[in-house]
PQR file with spaces between the fields and no chain letter, atoms N, CA, C, O and H, PARSE charges and radii, in Angstrom:
ATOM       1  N    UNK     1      15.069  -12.443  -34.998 -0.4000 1.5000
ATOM       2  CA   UNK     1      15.586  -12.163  -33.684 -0.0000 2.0000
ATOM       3  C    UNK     1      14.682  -12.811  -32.640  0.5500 1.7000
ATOM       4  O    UNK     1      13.474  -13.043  -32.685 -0.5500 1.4000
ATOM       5  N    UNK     2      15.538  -13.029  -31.739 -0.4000 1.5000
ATOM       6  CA   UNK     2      14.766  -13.920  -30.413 -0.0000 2.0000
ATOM       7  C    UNK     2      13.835  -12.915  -29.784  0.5500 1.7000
ATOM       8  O    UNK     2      14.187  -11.776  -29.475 -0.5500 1.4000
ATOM       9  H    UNK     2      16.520  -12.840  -31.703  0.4000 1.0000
ATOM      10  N    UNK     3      12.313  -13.536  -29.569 -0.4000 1.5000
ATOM      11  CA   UNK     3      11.586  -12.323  -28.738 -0.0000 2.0000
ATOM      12  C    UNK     3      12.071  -12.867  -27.296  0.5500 1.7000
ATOM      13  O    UNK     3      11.761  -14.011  -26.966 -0.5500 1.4000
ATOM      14  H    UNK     3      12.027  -14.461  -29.820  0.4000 1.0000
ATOM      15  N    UNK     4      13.090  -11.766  -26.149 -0.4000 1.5000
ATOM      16  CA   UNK     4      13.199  -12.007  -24.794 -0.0000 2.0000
ATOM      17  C    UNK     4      11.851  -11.175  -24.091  0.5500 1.7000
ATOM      18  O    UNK     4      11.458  -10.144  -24.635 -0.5500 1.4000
ATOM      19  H    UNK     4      13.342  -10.836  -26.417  0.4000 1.0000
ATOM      20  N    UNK     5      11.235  -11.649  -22.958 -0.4000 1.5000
ATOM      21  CA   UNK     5      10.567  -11.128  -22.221 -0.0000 2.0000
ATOM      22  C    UNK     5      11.749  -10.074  -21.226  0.5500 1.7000
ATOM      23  O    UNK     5      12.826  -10.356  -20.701 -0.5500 1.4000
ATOM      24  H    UNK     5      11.554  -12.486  -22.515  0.4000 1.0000
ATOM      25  N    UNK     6      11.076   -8.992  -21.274 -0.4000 1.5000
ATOM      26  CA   UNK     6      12.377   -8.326  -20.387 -0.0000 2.0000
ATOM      27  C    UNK     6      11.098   -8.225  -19.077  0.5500 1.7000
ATOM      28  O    UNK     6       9.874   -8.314  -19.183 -0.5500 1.4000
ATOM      29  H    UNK     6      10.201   -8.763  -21.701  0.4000 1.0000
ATOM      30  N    UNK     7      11.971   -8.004  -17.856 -0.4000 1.5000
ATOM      31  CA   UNK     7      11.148   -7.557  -16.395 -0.0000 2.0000
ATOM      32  C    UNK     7      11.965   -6.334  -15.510  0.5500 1.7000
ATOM      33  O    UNK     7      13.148   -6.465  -15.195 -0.5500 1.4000
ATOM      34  H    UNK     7      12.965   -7.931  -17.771  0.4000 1.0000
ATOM      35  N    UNK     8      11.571   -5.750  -15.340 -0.4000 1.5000
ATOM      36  CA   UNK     8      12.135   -4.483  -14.962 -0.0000 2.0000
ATOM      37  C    UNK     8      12.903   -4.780  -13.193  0.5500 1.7000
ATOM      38  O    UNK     8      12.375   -5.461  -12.314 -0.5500 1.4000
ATOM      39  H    UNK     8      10.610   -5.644  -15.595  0.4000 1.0000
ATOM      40  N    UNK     9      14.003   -4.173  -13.107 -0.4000 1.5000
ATOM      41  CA   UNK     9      14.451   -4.529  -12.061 -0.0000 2.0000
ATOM      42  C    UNK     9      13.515   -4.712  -10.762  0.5500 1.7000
ATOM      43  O    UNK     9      13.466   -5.721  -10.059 -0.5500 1.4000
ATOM      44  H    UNK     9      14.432   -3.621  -13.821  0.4000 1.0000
ATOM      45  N    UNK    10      12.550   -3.140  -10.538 -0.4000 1.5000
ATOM      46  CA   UNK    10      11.985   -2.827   -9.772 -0.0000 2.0000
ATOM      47  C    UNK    10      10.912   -4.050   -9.264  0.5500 1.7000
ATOM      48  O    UNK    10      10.646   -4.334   -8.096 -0.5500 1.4000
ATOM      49  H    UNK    10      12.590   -2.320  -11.108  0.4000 1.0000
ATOM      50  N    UNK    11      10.511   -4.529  -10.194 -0.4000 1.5000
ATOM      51  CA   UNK    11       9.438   -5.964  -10.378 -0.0000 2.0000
ATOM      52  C    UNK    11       9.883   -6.994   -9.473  0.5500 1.7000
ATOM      53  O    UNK    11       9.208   -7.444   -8.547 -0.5500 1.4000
ATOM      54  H    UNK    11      10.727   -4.299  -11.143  0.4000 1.0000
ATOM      55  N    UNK    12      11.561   -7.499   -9.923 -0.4000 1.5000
ATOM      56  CA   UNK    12      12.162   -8.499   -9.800 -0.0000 2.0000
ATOM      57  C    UNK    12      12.283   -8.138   -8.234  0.5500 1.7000
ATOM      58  O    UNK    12      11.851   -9.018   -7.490 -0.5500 1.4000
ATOM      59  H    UNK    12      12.109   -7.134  -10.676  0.4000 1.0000
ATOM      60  N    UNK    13      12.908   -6.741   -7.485 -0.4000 1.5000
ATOM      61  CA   UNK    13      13.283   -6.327   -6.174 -0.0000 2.0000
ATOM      62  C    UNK    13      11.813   -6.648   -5.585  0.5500 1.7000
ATOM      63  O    UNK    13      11.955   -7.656   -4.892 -0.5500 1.4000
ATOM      64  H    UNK    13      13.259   -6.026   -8.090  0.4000 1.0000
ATOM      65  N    UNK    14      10.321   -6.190   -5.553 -0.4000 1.5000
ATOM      66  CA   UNK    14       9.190   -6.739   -5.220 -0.0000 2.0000
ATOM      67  C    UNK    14       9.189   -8.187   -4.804  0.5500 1.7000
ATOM      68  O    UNK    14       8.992   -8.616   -3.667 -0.5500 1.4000
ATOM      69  H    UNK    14      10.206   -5.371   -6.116  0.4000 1.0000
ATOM      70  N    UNK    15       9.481   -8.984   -6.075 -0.4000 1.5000
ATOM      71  CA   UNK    15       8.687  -10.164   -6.106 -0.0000 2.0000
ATOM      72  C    UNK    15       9.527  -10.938   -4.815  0.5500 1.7000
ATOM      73  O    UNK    15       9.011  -11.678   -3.977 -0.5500 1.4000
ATOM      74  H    UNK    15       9.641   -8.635   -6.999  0.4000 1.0000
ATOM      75  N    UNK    16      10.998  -10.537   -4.911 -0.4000 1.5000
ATOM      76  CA   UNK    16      11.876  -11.047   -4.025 -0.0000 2.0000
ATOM      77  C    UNK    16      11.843  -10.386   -2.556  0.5500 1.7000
ATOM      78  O    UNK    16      12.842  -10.778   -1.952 -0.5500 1.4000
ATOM      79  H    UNK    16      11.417   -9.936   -5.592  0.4000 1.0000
ATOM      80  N    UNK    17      11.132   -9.605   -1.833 -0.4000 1.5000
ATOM      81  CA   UNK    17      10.444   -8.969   -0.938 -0.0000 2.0000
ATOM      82  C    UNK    17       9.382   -9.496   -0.364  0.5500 1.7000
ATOM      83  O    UNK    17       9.110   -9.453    0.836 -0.5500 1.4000
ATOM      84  H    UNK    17      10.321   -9.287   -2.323  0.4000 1.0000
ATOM      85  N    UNK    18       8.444  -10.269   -1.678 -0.4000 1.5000
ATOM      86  CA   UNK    18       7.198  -11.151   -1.173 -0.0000 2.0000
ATOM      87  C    UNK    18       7.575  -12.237   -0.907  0.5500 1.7000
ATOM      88  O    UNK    18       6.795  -12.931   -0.256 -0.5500 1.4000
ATOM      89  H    UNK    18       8.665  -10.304   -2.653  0.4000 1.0000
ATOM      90  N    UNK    19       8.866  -12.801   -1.285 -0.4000 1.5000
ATOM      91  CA   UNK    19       9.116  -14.371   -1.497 -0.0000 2.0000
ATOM      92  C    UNK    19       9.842  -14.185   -0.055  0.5500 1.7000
ATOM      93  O    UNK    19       9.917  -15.115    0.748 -0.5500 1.4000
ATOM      94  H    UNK    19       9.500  -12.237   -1.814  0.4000 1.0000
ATOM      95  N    UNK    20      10.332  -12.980    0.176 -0.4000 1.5000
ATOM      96  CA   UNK    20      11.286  -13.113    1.659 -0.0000 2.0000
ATOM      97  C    UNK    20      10.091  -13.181    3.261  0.5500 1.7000
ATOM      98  O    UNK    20      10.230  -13.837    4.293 -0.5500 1.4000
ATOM      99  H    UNK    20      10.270  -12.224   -0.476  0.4000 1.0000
ATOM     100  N    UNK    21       8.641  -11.912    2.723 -0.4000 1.5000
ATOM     101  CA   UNK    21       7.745  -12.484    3.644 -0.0000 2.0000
ATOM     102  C    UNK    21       7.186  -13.913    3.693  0.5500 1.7000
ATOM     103  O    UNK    21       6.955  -14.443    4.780 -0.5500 1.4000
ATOM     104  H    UNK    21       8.528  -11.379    1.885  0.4000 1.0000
ATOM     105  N    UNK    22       7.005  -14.431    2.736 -0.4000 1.5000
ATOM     106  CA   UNK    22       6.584  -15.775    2.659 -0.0000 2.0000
ATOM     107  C    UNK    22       7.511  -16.441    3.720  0.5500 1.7000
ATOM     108  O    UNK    22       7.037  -16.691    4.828 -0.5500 1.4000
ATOM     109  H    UNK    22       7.193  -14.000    1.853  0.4000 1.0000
ATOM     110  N    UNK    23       8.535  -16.677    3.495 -0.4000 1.5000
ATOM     111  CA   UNK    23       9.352  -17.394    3.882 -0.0000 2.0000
ATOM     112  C    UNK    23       9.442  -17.120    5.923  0.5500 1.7000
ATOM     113  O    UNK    23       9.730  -17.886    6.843 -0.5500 1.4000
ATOM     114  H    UNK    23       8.920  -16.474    2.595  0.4000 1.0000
ATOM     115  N    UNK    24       9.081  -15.828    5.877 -0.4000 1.5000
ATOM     116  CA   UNK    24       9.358  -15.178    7.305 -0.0000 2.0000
ATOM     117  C    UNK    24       8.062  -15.566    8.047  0.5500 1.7000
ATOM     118  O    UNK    24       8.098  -15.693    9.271 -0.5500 1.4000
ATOM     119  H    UNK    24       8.847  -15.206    5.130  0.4000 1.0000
ATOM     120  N    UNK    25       6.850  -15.773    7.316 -0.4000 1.5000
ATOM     121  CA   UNK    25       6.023  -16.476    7.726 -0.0000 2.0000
ATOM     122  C    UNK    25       5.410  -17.563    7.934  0.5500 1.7000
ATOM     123  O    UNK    25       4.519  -17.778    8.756 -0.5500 1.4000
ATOM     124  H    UNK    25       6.822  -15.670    6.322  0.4000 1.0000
ATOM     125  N    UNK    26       5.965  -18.387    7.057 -0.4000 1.5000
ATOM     126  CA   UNK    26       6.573  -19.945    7.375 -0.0000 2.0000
ATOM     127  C    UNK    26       7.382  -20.042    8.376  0.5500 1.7000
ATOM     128  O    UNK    26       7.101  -21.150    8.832 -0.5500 1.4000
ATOM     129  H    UNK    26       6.689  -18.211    6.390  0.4000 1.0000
ATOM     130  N    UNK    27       8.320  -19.545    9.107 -0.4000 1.5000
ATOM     131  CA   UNK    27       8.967  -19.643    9.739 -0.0000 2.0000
ATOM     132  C    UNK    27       8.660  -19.062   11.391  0.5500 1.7000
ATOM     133  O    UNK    27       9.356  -19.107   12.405 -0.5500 1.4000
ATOM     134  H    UNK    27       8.548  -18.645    8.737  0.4000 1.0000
ATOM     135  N    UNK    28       7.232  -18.487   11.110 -0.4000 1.5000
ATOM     136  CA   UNK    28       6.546  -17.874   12.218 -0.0000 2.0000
ATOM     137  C    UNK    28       7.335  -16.930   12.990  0.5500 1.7000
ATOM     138  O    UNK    28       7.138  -16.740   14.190 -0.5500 1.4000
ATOM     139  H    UNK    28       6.667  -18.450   10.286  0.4000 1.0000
ATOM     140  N    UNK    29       8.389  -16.231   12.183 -0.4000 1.5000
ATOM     141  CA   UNK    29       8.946  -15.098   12.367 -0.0000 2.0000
ATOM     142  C    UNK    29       7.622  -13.769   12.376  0.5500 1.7000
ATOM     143  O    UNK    29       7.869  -12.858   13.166 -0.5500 1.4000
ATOM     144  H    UNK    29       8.549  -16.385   11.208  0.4000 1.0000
ATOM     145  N    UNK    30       6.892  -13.694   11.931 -0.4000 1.5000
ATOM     146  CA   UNK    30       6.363  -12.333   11.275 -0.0000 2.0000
ATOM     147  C    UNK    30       4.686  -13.134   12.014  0.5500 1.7000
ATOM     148  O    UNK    30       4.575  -14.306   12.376 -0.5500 1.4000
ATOM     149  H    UNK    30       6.692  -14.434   11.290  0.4000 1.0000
ATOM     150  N    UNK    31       3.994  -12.459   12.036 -0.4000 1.5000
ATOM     151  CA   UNK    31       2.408  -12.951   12.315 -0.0000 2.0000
ATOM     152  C    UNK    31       1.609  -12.588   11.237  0.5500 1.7000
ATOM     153  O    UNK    31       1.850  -11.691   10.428 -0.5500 1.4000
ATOM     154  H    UNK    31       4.084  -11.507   11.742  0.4000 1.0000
ATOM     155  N    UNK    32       0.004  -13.823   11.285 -0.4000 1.5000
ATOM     156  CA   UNK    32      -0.667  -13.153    9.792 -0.0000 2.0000
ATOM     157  C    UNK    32      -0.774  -11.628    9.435  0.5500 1.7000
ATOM     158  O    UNK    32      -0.694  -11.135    8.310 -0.5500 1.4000
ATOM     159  H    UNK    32      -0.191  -14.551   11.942  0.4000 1.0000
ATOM     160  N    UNK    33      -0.985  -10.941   10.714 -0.4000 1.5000
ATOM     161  CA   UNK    33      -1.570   -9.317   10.373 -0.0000 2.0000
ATOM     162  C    UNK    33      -0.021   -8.795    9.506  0.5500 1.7000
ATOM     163  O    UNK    33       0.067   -8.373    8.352 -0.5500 1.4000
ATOM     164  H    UNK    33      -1.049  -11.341   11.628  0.4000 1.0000
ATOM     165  N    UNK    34       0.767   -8.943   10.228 -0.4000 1.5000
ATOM     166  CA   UNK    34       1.958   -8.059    9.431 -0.0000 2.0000
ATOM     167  C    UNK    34       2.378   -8.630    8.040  0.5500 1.7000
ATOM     168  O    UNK    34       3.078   -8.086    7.187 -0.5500 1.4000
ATOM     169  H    UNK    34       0.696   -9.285   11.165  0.4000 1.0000
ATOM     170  N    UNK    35       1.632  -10.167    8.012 -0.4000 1.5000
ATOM     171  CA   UNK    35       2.426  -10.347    6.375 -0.0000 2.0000
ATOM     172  C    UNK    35       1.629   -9.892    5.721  0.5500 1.7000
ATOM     173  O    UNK    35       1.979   -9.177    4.782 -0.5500 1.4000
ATOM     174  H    UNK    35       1.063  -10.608    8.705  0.4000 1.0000
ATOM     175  N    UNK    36       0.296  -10.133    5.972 -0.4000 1.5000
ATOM     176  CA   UNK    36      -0.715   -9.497    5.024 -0.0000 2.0000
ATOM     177  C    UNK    36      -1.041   -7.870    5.011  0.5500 1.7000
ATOM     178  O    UNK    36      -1.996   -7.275    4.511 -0.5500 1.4000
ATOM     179  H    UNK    36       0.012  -10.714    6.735  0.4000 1.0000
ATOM     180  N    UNK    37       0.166   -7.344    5.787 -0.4000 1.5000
ATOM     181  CA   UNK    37      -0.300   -5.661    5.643 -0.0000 2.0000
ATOM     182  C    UNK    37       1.082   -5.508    4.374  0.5500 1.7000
ATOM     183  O    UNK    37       0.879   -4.876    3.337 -0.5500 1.4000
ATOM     184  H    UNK    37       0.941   -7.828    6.193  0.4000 1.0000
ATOM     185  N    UNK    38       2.149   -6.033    4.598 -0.4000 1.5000
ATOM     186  CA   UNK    38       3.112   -6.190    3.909 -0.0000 2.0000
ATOM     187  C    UNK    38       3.024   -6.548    2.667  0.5500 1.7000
ATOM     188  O    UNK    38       3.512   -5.810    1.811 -0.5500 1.4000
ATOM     189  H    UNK    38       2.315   -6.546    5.440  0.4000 1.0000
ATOM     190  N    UNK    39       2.432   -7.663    2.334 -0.4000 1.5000
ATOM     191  CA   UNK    39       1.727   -8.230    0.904 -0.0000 2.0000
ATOM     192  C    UNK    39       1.381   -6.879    0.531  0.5500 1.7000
ATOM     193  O    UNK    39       2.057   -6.034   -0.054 -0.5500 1.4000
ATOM     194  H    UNK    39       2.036   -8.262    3.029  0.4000 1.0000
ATOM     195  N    UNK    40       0.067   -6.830    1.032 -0.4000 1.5000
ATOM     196  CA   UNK    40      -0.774   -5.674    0.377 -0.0000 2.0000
ATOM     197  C    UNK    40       0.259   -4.435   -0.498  0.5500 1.7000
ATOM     198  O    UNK    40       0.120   -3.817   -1.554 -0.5500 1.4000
ATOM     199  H    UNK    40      -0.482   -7.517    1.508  0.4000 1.0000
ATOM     200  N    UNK    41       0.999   -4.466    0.252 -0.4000 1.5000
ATOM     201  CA   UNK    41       1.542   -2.984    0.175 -0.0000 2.0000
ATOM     202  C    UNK    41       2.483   -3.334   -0.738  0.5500 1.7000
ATOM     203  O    UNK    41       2.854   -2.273   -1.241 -0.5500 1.4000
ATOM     204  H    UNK    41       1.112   -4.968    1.109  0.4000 1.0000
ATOM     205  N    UNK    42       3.178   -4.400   -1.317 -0.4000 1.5000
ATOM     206  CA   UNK    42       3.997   -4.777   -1.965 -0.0000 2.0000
ATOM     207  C    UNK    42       3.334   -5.149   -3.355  0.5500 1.7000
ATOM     208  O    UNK    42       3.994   -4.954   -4.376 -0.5500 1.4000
ATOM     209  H    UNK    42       2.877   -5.262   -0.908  0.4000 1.0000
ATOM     210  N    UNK    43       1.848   -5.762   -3.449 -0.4000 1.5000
ATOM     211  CA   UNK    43       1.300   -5.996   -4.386 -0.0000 2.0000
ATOM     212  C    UNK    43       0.731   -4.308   -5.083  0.5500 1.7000
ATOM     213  O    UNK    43       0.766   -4.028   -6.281 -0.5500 1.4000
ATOM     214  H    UNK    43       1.313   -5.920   -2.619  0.4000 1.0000
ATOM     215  N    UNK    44       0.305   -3.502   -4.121 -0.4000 1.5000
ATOM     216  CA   UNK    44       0.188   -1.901   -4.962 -0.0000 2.0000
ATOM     217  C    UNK    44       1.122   -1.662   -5.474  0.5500 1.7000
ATOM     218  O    UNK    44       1.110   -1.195   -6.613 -0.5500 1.4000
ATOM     219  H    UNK    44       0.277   -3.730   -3.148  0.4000 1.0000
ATOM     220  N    UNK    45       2.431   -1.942   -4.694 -0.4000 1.5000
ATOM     221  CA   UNK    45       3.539   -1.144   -5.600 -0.0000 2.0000
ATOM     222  C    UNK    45       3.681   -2.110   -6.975  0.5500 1.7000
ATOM     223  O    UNK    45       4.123   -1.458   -7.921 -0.5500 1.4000
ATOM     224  H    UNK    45       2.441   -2.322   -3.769  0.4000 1.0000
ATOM     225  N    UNK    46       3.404   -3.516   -7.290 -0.4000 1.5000
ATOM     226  CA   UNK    46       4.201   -4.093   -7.993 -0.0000 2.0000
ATOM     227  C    UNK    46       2.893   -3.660   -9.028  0.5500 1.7000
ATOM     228  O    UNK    46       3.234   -3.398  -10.181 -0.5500 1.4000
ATOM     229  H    UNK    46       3.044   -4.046   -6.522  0.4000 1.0000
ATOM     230  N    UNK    47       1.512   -3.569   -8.728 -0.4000 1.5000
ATOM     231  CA   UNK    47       0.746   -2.978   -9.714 -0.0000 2.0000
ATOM     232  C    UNK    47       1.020   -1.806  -10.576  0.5500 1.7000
ATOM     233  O    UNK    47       0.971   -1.801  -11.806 -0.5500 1.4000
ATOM     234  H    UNK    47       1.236   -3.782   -7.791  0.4000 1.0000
ATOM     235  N    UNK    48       1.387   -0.563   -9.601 -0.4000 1.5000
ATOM     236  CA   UNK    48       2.019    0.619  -10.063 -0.0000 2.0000
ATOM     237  C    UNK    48       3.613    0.219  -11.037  0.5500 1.7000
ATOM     238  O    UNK    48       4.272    1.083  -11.617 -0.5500 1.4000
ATOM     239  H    UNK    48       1.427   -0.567   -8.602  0.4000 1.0000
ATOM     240  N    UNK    49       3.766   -0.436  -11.024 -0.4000 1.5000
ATOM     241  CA   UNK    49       5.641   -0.333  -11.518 -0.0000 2.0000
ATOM     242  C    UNK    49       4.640   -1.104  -12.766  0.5500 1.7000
ATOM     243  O    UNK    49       4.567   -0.571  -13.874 -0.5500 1.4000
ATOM     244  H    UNK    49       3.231   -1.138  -10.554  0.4000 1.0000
ATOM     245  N    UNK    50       3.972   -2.260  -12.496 -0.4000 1.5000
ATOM     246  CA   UNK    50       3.604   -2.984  -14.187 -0.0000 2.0000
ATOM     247  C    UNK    50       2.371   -1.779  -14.993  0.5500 1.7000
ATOM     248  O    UNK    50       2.380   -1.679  -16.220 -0.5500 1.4000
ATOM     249  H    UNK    50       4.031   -2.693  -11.597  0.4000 1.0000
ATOM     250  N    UNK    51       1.394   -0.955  -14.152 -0.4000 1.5000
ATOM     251  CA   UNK    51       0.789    0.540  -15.221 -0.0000 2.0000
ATOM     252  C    UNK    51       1.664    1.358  -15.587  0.5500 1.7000
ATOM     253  O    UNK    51       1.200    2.126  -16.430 -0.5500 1.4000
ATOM     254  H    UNK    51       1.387   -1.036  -13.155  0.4000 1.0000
ATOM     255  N    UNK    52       3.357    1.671  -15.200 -0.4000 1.5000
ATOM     256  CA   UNK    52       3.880    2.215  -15.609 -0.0000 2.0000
ATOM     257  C    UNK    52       4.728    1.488  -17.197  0.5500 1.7000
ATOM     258  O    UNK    52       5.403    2.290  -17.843 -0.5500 1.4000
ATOM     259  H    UNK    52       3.734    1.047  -14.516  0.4000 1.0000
ATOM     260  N    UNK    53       4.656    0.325  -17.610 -0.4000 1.5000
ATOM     261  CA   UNK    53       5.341   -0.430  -18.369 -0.0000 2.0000
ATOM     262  C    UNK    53       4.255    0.206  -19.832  0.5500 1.7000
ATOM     263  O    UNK    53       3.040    0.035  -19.932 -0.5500 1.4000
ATOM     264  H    UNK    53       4.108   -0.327  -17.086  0.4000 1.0000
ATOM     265  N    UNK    54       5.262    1.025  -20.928 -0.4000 1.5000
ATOM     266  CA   UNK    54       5.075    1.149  -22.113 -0.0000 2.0000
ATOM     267  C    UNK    54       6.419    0.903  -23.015  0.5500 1.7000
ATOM     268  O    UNK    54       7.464    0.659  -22.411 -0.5500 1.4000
ATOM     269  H    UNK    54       6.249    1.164  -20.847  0.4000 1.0000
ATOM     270  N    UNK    55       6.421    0.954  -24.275 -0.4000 1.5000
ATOM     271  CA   UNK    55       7.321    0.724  -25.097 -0.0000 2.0000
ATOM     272  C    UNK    55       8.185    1.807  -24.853  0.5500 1.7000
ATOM     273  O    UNK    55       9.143    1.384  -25.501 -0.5500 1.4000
ATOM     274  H    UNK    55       5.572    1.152  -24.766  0.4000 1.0000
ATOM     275  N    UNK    56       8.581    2.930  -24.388 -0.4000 1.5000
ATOM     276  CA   UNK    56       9.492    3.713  -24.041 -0.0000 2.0000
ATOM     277  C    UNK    56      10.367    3.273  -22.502  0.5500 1.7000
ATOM     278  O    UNK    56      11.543    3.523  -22.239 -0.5500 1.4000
ATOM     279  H    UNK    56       7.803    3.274  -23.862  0.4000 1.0000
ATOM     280  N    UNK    57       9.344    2.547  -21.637 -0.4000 1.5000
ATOM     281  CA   UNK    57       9.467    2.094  -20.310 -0.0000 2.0000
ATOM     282  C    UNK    57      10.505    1.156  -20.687  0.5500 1.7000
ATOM     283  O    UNK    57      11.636    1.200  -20.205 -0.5500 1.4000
ATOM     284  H    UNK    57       8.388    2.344  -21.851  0.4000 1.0000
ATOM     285  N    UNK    58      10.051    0.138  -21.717 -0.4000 1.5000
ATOM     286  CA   UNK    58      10.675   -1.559  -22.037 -0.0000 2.0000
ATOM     287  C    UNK    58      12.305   -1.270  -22.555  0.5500 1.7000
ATOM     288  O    UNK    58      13.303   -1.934  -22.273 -0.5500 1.4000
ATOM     289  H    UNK    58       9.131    0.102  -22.109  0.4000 1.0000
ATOM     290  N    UNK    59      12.179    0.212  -23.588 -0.4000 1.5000
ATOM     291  CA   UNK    59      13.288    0.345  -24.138 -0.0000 2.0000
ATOM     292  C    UNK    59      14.585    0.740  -23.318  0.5500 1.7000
ATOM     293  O    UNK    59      15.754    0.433  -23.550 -0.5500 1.4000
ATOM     294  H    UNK    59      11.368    0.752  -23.817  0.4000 1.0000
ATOM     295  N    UNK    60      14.030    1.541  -22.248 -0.4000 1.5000
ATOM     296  CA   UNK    60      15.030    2.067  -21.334 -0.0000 2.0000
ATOM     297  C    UNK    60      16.250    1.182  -20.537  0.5500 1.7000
ATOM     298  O    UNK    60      16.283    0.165  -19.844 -0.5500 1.4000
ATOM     299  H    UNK    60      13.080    1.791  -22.059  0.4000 1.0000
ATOM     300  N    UNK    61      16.805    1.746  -20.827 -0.4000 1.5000
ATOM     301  CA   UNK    61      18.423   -0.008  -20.471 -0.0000 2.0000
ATOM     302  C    UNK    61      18.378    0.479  -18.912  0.5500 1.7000
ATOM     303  O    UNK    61      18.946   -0.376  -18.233 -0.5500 1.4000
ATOM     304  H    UNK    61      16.778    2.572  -21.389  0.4000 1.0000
ATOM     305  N    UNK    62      17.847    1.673  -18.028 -0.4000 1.5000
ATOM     306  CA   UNK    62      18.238    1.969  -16.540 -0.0000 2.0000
ATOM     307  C    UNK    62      17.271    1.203  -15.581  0.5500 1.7000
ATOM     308  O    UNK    62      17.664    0.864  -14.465 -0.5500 1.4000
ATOM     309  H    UNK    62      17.385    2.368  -18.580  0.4000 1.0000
ATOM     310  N    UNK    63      15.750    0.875  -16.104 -0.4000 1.5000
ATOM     311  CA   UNK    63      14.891    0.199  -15.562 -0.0000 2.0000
ATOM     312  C    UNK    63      15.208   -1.186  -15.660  0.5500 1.7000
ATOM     313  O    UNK    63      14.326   -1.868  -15.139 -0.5500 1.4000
ATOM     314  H    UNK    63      15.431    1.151  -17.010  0.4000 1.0000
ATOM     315  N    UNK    64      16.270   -1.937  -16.202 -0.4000 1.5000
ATOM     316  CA   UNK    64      16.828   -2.756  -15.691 -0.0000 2.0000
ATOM     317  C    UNK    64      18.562   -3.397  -14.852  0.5500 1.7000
ATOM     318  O    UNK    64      19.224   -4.428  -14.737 -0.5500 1.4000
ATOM     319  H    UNK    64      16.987   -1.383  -16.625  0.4000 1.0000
ATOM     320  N    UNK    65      18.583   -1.989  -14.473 -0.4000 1.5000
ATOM     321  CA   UNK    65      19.898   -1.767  -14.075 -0.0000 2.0000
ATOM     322  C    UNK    65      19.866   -2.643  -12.307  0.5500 1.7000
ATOM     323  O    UNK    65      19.024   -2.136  -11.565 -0.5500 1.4000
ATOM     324  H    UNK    65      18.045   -1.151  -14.567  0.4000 1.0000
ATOM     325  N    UNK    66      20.701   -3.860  -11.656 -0.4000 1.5000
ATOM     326  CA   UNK    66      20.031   -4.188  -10.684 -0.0000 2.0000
ATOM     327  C    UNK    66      20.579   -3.474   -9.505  0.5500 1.7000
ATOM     328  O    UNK    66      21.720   -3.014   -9.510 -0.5500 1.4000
ATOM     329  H    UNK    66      21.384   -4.272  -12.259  0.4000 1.0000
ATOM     330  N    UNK    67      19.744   -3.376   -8.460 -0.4000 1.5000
ATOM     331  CA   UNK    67      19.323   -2.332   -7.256 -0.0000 2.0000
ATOM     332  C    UNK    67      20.709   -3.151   -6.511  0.5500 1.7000
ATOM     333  O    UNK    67      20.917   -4.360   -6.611 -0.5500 1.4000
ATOM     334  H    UNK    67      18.817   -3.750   -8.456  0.4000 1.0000
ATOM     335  N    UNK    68      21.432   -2.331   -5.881 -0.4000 1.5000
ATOM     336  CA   UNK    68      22.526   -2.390   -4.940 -0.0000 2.0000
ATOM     337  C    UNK    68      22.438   -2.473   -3.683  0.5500 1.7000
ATOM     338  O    UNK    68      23.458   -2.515   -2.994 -0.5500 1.4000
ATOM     339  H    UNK    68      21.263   -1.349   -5.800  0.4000 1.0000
């Protein structure tokens, strides 16, 4: 059987949150202080969601159910 890497929705909703400040700050929408309070706060959570990842976490079919 194929080994797939699975990524939990919650991860994927993050990473696409950081990629949207990036972008808002390229665009000099947003200023350094607010992207980097934003980062921050987006990188704790995405820490917390990957210490929560065990083999009961991976198995669960709802942690990849995508966010609406």
């Amino acid at each position: 059987m194929e080994n797939i890497s699975k990524v939990p929705s919650k991860i994927i909703e993050i990473e696409t949150s950081i990629k949207l400040f990036e972008y808002l700050k390229r665009k000099s929408v947003i200023d350094d202080d607010m992207y980097n309070f934003c980062i921050n706060r987006f990188m704790k959570k995405q820490e917390l969601e990957k210490n929560k990842i065990d083999d009961e976490y991976i198995n669960d079919l709802n942690n990849y159910k995508l966010l609406i």
